[in-house]
N, CA, C and O atoms as a Tripos MOL2 file, in Angstrom:
@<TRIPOS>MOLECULE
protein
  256   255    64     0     0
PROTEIN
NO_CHARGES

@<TRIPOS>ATOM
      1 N          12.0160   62.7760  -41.5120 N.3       1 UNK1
      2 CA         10.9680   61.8080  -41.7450 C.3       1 UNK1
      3 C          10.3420   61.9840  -43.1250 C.2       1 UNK1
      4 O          10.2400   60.9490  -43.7840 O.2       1 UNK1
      5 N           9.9340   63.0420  -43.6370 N.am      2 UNK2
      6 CA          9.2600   63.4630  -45.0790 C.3       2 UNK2
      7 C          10.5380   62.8510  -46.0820 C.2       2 UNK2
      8 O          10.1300   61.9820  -46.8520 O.2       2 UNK2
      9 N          11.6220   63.0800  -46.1670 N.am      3 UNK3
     10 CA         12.6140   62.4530  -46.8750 C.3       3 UNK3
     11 C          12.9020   61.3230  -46.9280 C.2       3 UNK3
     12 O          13.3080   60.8240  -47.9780 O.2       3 UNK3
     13 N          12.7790   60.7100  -45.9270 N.am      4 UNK4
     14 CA         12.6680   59.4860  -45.7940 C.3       4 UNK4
     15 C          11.6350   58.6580  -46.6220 C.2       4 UNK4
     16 O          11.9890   57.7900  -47.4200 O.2       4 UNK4
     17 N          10.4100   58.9670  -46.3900 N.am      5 UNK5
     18 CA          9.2770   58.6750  -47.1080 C.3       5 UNK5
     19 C           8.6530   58.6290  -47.9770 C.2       5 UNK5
     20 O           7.6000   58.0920  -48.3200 O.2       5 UNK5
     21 N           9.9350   59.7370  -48.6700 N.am      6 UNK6
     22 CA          9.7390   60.1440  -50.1950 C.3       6 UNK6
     23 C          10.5170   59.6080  -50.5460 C.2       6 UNK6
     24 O          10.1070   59.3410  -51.6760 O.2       6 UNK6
     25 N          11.8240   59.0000  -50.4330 N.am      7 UNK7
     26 CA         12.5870   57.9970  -51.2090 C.3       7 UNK7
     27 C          13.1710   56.9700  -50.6580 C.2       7 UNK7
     28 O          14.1370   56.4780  -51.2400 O.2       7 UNK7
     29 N          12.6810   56.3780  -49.3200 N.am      8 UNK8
     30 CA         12.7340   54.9460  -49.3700 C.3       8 UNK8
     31 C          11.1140   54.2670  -48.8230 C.2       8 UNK8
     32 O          10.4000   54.4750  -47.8420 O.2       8 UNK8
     33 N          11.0110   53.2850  -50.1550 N.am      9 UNK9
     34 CA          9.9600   52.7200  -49.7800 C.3       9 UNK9
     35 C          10.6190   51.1680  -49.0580 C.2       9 UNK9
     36 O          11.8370   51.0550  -48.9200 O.2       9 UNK9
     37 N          10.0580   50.5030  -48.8100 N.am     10 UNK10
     38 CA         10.1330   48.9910  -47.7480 C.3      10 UNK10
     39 C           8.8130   48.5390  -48.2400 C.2      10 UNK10
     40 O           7.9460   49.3850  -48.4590 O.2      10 UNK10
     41 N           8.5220   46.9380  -48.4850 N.am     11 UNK11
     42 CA          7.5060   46.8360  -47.9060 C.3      11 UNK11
     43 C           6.6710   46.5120  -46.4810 C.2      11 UNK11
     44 O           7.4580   46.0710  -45.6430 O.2      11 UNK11
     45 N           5.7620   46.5770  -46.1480 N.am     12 UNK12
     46 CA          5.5350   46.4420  -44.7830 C.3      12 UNK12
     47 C           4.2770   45.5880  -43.9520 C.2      12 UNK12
     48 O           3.9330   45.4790  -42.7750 O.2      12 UNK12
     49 N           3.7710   45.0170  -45.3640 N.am     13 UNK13
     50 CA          2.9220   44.2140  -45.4300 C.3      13 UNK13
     51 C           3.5320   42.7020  -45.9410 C.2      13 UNK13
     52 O           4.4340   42.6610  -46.7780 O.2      13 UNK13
     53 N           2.9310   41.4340  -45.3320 N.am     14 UNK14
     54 CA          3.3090   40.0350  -45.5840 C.3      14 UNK14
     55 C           2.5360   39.9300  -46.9540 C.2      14 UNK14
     56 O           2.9890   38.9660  -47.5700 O.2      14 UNK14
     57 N           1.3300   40.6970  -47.8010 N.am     15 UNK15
     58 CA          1.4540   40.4010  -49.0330 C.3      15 UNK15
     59 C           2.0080   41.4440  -50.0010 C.2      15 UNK15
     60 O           2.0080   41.1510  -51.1960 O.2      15 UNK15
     61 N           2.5120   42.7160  -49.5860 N.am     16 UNK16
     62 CA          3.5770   43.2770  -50.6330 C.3      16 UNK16
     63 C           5.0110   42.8760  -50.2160 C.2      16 UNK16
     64 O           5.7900   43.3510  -51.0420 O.2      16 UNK16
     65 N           5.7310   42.1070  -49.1420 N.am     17 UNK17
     66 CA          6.3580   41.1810  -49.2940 C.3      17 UNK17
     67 C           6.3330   39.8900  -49.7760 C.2      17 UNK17
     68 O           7.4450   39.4540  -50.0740 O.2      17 UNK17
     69 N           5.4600   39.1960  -49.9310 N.am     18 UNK18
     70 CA          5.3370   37.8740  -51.0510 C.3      18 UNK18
     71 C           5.3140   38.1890  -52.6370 C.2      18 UNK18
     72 O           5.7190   37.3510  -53.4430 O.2      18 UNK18
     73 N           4.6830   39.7790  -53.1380 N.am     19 UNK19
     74 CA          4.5470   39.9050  -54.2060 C.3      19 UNK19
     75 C           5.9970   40.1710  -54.3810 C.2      19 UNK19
     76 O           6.5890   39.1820  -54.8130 O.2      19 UNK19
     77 N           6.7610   41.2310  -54.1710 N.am     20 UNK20
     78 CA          7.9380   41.5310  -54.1230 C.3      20 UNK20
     79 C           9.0520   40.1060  -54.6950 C.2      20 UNK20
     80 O           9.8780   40.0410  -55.6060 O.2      20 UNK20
     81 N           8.5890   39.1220  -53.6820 N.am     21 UNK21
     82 CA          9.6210   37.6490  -53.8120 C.3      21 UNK21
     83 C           9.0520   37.7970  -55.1230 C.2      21 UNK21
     84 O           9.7280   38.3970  -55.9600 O.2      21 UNK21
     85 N           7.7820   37.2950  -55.4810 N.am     22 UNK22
     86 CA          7.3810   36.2690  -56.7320 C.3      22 UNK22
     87 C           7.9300   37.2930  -57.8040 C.2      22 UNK22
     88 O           8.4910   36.7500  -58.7550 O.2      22 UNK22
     89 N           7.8600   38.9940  -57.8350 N.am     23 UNK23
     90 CA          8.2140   39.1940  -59.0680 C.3      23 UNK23
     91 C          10.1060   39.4810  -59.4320 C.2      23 UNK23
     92 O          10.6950   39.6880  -60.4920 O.2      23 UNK23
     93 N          10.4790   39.3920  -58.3370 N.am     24 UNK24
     94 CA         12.1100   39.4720  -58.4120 C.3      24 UNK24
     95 C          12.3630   38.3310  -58.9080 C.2      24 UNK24
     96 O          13.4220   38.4080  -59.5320 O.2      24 UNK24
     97 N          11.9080   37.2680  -58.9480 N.am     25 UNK25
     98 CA         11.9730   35.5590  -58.8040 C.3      25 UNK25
     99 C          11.6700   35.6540  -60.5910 C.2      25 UNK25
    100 O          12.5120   35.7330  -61.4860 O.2      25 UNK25
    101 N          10.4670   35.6220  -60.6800 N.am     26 UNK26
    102 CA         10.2080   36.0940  -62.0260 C.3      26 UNK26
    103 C          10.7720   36.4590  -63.0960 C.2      26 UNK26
    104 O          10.8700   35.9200  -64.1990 O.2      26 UNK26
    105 N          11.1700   37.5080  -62.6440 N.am     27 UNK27
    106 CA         12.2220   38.5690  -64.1130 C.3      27 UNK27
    107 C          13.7850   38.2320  -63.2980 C.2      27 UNK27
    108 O          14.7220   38.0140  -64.0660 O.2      27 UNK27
    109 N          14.0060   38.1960  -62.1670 N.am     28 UNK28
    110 CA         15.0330   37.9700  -62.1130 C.3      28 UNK28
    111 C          16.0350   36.2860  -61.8100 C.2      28 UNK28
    112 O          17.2500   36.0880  -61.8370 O.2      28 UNK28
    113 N          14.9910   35.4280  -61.5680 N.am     29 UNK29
    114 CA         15.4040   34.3240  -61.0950 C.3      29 UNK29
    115 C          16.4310   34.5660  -59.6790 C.2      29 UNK29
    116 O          17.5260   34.1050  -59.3560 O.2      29 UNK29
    117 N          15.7710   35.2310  -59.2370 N.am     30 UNK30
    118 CA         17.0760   35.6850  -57.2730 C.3      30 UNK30
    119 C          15.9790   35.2430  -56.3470 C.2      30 UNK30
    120 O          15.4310   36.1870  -55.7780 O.2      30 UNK30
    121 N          15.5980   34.2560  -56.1000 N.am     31 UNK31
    122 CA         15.0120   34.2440  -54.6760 C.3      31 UNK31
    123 C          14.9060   34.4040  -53.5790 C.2      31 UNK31
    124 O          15.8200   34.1280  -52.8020 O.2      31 UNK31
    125 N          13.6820   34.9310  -53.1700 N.am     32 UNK32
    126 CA         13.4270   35.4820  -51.7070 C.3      32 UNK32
    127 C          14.0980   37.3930  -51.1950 C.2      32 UNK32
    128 O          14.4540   37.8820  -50.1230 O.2      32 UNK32
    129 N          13.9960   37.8800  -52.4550 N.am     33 UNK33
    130 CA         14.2090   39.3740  -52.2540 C.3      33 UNK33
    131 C          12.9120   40.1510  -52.1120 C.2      33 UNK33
    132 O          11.9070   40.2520  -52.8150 O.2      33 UNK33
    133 N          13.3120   40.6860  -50.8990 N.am     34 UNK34
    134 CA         12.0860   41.4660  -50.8720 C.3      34 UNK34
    135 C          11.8210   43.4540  -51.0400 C.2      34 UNK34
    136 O          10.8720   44.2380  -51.0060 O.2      34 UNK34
    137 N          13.7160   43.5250  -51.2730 N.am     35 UNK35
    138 CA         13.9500   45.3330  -51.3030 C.3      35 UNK35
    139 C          14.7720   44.8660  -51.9580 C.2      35 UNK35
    140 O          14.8920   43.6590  -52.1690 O.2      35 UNK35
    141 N          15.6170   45.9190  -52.4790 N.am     36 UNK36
    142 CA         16.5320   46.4270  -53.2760 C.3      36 UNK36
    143 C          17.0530   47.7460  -52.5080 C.2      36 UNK36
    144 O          16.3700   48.2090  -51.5940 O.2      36 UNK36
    145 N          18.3990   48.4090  -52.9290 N.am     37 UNK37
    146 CA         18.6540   49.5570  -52.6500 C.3      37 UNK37
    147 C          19.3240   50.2200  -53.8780 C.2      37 UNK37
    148 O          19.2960   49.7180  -55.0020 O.2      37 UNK37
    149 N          19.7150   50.9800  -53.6770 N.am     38 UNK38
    150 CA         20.7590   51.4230  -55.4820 C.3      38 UNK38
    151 C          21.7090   52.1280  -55.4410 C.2      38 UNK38
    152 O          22.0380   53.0580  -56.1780 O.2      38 UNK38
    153 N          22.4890   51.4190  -53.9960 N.am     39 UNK39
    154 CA         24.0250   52.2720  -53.6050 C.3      39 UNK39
    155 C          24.3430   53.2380  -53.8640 C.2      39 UNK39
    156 O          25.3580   53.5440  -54.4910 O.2      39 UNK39
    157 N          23.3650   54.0580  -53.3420 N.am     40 UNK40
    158 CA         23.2050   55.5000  -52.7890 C.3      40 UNK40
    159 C          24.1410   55.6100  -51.8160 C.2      40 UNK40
    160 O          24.3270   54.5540  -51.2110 O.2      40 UNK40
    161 N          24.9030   56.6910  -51.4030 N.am     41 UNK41
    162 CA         25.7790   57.0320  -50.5360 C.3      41 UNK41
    163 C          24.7340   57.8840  -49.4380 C.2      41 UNK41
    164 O          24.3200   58.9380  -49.9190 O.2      41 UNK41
    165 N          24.3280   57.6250  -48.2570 N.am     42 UNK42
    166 CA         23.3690   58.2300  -47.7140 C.3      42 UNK42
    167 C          23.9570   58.8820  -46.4340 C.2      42 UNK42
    168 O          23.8690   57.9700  -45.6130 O.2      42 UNK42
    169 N          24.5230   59.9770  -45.7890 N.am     43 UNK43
    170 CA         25.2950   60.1180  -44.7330 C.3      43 UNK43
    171 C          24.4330   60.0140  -43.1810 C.2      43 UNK43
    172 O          23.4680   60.7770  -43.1680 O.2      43 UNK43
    173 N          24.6030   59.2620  -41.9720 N.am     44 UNK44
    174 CA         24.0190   58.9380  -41.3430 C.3      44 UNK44
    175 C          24.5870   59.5380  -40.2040 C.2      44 UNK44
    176 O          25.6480   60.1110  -40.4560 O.2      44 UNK44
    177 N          24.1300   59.6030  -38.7400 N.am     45 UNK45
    178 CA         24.6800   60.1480  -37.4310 C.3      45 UNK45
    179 C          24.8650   59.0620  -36.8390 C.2      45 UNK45
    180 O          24.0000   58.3740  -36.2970 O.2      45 UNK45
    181 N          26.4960   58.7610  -36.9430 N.am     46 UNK46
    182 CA         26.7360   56.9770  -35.7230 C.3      46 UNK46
    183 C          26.2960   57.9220  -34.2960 C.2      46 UNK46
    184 O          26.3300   59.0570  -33.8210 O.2      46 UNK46
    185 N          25.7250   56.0370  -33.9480 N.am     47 UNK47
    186 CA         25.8350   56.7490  -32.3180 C.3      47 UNK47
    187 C          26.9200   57.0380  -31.6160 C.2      47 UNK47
    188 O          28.0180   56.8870  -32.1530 O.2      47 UNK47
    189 N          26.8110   57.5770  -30.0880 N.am     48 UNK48
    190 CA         28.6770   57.3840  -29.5430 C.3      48 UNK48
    191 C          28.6800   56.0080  -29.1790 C.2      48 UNK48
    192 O          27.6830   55.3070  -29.0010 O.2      48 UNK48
    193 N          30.2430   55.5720  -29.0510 N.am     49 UNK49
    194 CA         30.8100   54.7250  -29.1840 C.3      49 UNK49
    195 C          30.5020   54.2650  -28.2560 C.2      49 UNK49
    196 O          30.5280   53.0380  -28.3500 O.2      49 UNK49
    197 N          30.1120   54.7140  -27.0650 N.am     50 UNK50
    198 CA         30.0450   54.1100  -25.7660 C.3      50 UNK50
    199 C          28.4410   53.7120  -25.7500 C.2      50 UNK50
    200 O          27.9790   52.9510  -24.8990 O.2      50 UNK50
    201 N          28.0280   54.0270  -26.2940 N.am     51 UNK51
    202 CA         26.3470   53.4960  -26.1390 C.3      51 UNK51
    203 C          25.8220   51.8450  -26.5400 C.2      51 UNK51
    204 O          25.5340   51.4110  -27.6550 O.2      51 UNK51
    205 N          25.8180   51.2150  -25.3780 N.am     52 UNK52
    206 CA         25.9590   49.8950  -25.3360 C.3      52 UNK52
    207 C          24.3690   48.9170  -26.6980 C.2      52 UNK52
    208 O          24.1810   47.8230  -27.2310 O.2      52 UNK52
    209 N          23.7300   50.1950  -26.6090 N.am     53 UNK53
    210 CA         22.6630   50.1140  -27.2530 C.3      53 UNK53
    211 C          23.0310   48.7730  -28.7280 C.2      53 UNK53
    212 O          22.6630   47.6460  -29.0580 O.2      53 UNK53
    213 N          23.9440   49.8310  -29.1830 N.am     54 UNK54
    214 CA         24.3840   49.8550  -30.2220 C.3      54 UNK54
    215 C          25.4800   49.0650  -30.6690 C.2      54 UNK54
    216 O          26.4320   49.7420  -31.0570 O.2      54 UNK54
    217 N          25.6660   47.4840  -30.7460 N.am     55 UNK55
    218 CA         26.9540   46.8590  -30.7880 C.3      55 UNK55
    219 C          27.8140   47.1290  -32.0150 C.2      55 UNK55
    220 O          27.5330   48.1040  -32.7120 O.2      55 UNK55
    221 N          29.0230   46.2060  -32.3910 N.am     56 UNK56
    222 CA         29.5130   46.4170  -33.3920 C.3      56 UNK56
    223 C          28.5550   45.4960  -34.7320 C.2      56 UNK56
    224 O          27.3510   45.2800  -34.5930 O.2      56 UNK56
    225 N          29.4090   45.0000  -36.0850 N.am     57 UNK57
    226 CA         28.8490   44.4740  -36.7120 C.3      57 UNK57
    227 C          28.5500   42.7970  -36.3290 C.2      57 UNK57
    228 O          27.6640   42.0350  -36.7160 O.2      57 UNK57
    229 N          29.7600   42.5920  -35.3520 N.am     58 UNK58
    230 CA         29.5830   41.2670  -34.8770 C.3      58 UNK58
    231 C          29.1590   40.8490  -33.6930 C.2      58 UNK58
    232 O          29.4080   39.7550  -33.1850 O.2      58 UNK58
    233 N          28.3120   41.9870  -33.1040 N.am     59 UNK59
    234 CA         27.4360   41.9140  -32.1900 C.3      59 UNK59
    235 C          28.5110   42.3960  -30.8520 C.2      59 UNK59
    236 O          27.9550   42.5810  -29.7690 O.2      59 UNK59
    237 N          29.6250   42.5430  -30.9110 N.am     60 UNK60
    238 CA         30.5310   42.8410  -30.0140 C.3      60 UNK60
    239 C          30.0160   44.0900  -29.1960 C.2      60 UNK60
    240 O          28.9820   44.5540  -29.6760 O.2      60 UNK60
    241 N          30.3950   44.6180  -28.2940 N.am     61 UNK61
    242 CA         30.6540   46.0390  -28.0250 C.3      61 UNK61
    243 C          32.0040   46.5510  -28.3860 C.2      61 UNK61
    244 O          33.0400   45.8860  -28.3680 O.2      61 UNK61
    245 N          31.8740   47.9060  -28.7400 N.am     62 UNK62
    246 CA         33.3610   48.7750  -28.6800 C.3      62 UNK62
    247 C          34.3070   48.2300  -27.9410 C.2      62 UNK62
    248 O          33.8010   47.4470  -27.1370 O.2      62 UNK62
    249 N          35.5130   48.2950  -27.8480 N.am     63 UNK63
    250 CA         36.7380   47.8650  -27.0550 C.3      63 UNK63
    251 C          37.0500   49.2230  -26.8210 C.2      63 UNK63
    252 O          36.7830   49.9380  -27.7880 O.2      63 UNK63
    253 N          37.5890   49.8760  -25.7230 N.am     64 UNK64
    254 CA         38.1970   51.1880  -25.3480 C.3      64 UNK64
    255 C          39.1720   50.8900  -25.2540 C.2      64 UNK64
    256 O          40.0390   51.7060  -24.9420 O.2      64 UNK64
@<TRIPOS>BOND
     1     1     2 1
     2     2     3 1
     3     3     4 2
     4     3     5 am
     5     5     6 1
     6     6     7 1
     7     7     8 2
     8     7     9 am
     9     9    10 1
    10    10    11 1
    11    11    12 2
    12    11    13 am
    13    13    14 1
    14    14    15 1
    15    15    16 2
    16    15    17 am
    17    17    18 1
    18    18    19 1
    19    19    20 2
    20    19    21 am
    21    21    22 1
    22    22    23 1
    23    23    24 2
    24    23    25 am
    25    25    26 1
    26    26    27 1
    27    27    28 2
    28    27    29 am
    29    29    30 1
    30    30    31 1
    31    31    32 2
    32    31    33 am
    33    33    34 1
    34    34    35 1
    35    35    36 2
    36    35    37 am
    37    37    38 1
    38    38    39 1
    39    39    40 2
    40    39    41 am
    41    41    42 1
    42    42    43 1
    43    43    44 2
    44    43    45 am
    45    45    46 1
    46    46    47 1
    47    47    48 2
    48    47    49 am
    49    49    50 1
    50    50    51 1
    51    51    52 2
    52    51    53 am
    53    53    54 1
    54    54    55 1
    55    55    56 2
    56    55    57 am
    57    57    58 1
    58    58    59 1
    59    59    60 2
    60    59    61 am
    61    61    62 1
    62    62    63 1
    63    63    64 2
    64    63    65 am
    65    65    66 1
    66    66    67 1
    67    67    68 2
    68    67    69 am
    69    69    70 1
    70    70    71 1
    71    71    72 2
    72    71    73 am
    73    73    74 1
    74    74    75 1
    75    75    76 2
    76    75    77 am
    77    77    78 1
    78    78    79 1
    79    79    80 2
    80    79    81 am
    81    81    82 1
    82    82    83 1
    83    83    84 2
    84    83    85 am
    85    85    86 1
    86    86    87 1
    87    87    88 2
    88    87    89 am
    89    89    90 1
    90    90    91 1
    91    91    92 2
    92    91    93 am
    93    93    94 1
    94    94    95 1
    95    95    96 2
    96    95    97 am
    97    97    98 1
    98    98    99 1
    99    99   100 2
   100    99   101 am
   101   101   102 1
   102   102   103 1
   103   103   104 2
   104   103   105 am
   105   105   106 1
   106   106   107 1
   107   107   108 2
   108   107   109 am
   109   109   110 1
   110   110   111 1
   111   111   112 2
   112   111   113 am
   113   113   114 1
   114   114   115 1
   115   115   116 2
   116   115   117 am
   117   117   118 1
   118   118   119 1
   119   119   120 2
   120   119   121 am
   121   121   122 1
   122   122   123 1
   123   123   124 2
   124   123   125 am
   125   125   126 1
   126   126   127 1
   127   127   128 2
   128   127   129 am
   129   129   130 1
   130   130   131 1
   131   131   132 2
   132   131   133 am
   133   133   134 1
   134   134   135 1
   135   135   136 2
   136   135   137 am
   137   137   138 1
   138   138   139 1
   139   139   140 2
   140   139   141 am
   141   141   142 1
   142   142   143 1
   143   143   144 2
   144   143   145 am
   145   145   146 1
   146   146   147 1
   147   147   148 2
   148   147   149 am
   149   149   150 1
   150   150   151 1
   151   151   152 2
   152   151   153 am
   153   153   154 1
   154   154   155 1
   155   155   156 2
   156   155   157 am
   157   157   158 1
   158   158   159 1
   159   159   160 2
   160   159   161 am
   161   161   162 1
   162   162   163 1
   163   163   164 2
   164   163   165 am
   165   165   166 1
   166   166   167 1
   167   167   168 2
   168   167   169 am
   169   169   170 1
   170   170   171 1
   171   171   172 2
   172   171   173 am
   173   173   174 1
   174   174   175 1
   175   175   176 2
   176   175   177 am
   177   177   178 1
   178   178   179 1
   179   179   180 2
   180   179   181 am
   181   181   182 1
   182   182   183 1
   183   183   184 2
   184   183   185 am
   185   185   186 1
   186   186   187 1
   187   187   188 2
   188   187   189 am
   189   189   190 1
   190   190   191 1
   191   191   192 2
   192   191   193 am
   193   193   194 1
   194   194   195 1
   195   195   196 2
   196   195   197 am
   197   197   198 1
   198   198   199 1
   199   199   200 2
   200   199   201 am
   201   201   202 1
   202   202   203 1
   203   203   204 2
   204   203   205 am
   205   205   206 1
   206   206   207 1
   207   207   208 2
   208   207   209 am
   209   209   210 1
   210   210   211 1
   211   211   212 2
   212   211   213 am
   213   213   214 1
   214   214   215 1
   215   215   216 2
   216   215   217 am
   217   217   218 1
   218   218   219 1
   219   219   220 2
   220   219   221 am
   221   221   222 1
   222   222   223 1
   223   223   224 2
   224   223   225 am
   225   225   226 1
   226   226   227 1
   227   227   228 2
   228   227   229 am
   229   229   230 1
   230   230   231 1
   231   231   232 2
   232   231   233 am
   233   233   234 1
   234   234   235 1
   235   235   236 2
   236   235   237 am
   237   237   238 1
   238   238   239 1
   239   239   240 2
   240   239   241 am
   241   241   242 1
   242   242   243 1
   243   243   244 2
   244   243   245 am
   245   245   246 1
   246   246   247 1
   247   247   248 2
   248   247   249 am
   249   249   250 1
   250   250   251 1
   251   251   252 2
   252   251   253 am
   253   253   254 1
   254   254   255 1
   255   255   256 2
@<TRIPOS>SUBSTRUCTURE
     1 UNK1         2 RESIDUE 1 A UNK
     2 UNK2         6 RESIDUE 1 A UNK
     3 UNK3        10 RESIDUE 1 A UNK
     4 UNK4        14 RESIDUE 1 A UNK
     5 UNK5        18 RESIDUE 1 A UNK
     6 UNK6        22 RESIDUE 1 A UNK
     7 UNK7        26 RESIDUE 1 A UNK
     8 UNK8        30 RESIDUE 1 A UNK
     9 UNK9        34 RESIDUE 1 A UNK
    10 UNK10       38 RESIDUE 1 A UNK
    11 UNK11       42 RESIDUE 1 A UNK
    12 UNK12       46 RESIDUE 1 A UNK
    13 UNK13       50 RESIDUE 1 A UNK
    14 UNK14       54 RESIDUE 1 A UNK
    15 UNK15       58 RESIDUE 1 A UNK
    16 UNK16       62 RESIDUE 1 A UNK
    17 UNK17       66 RESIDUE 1 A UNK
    18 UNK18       70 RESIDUE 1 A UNK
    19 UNK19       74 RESIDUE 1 A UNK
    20 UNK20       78 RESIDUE 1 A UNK
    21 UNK21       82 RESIDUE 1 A UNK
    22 UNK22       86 RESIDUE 1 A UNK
    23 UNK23       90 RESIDUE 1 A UNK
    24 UNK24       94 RESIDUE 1 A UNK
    25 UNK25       98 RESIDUE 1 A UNK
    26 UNK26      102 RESIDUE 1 A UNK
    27 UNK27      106 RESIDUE 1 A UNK
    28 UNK28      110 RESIDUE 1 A UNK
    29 UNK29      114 RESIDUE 1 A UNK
    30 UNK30      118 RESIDUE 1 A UNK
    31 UNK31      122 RESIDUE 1 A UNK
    32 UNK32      126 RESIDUE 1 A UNK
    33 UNK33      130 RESIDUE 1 A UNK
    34 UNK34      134 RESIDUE 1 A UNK
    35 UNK35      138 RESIDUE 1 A UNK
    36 UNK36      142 RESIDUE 1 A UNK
    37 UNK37      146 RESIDUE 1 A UNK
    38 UNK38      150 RESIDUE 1 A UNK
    39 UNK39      154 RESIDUE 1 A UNK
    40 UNK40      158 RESIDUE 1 A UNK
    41 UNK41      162 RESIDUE 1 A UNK
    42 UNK42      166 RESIDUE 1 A UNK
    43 UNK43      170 RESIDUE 1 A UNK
    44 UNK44      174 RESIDUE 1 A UNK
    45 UNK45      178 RESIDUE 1 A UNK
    46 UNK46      182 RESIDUE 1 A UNK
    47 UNK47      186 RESIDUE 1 A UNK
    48 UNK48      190 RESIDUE 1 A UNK
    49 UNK49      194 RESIDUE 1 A UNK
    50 UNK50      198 RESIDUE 1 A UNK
    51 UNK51      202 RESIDUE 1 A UNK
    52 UNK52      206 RESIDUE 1 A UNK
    53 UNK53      210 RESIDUE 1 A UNK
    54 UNK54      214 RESIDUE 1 A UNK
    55 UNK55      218 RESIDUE 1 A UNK
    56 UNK56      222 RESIDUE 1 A UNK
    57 UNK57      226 RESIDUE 1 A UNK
    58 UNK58      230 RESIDUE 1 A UNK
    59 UNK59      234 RESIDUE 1 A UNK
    60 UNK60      238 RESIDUE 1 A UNK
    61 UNK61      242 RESIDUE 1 A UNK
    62 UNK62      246 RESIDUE 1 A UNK
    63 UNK63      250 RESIDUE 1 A UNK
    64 UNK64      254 RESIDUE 1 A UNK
């Protein structure tokens, strides 16, 4: 959690998400961004496969 917090911010408010749009929009002309990331390779724990929780990317479940 402390790592987390120390290097990813979000915003989490509806007006540091509107500011976010207007100044990406601004300097960048990209509308409606509200994060960025900077393709960081970040290693994560998948869940197991069987945990229905958790579908695929297309909303599927696992196939066994």
């Amino acid at each position: 959690s402390h790592l987390l917090n120390t290097w990813v911010k979000f915003p989490t408010t509806n007006q540091a998400k509107q500011h976010n749009k207007l100044r990406f929009y601004e300097r960048f002309e990209f509308a409606g961004v509200i994060g960025v990331t900077d393709c960081a390779h970040i290693a994560i724990v998948a869940p197991p496969a069987e945990d229905e929780q958790f579908p695929g990317r297309q909303k599927r479940l696992p196939q066994h």
